[in-house]
C-alpha angles and dihedrals in degrees: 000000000000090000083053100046094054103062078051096059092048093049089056094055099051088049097067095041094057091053098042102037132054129291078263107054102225111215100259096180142329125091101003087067124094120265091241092048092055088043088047083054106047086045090052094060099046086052123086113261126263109266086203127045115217132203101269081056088052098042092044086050091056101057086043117139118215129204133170130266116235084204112122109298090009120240143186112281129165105266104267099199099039103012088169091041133254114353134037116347101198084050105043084053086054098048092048088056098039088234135138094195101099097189095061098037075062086046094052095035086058097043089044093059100045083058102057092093092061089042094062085058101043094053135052140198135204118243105258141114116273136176112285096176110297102342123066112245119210108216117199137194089258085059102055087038090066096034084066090037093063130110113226122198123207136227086279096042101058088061095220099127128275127301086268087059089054102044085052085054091047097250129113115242101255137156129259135196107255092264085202105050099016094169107036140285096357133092081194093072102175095071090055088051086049090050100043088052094041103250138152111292123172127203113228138235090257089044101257127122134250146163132222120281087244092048098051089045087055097042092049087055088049091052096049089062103058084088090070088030093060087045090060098036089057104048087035114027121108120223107246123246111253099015121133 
């Protein structure tokens, strides 16, 4: 089984590269990165994680790129392959922190991404409509609502390997939203969304739940923008007063 469940992992990964990069898949990570830096990493994600985030986290999450999960239902996840957007990502982390030391810019790149979910719940951003590239995108309360709703899995979690598995791939070791059960315990995703915005949800003959045709329609439509929602809450949302 292990010698099987390898080639799967890797053809996860580049999966997703391939959906979330350029037509050319630009090396992200892996061999071309200093032996300290790997080692910094690996180091990083056996540790606990930070209780408070600092500037150079703040300053690393809002320049976060976030791509889309092929997994299952499909979900936000930070860009494995690119997770500061197109370049270098070693450099780019550097730059953000205004730091020429390479292994913890990659310390604080990896702590920084484990806590984006807490993040999500620490900040908070108004309804309006804000910059996504080169369209507006207009953010609602439903938006932020879900964003705080999701289930994100860690490095482990994803069963993909270790952070050793994905440097040896090129990509850099980042969390992803569950793409099979996005909001919580359901692989019908639309009734926990429901649930979560306070619409209409019935309980079947046979006791589960459901929503209407129409609704699901709508609500898949809704999942399938917290991707861009997540891009916008991380370059624009405010930490909140009195949050931990």
């Amino acid at each position: 089984m292990p010698g099987r469940t390898q080639p799967m992992r890797r053809q996860l990964l580049r999966l997703a590269g391939a959906l979330l990069c350029s037509p050319v898949l630009a090396r992200a990570a892996g061999g071309g990165l200093p032996r300290a830096v790997r080692q910094r990493i690996v180091a990083t994600l056996d540790a606990p994680l930070p209780k408070i985030l600092n500037v150079h986290h703040l300053a690393l999450i809002r320049r976060f790129n976030i791509g889309w999960s092929p997994v299952e239902s499909g979900a936000p996840m930070l860009n494995p392959a690119h997770p500061l957007g197109t370049g270098d990502t070693l450099t780019l982390a550097m730059q953000a922190m205004a730091s020429g030391d390479a292994a913890l810019a990659a310390q604080r790149l990896m702590e920084a991404a484990q806590l984006l979910p807490r993040f999500v719940q620490m900040a908070d951003l108004k309804p309006g409509s804000y910059t996504h590239g080169k369209a507006p995108f207009v953010l609602t309360a439903q938006h932020v609502t879900l964003l705080r709703q999701q289930s994100w899995l860690t490095v482990e979690m994803l069963g993909m390997g270790s952070a050793e598995d994905y440097l040896a791939e090129g990509y850099w070791p980042t969390p992803s939203v569950d793409g099979k059960r996005p909001y919580g315990n359901f692989t019908n995703y639309p009734v926990e969304m429901a649930q979560a915005l306070g619409l209409p949800v019935r309980r079947q003959a046979d006791g589960s739940l459901a929503v209407t045709p129409a609704l699901e329609a709508k609500l898949q439509a809704l999942h399938e923008q917290t991707m861009a929602a997540l891009q916008v809450f991380v370059r624009q949302a405010g930490l909140r007063r009195n949050t931990p």
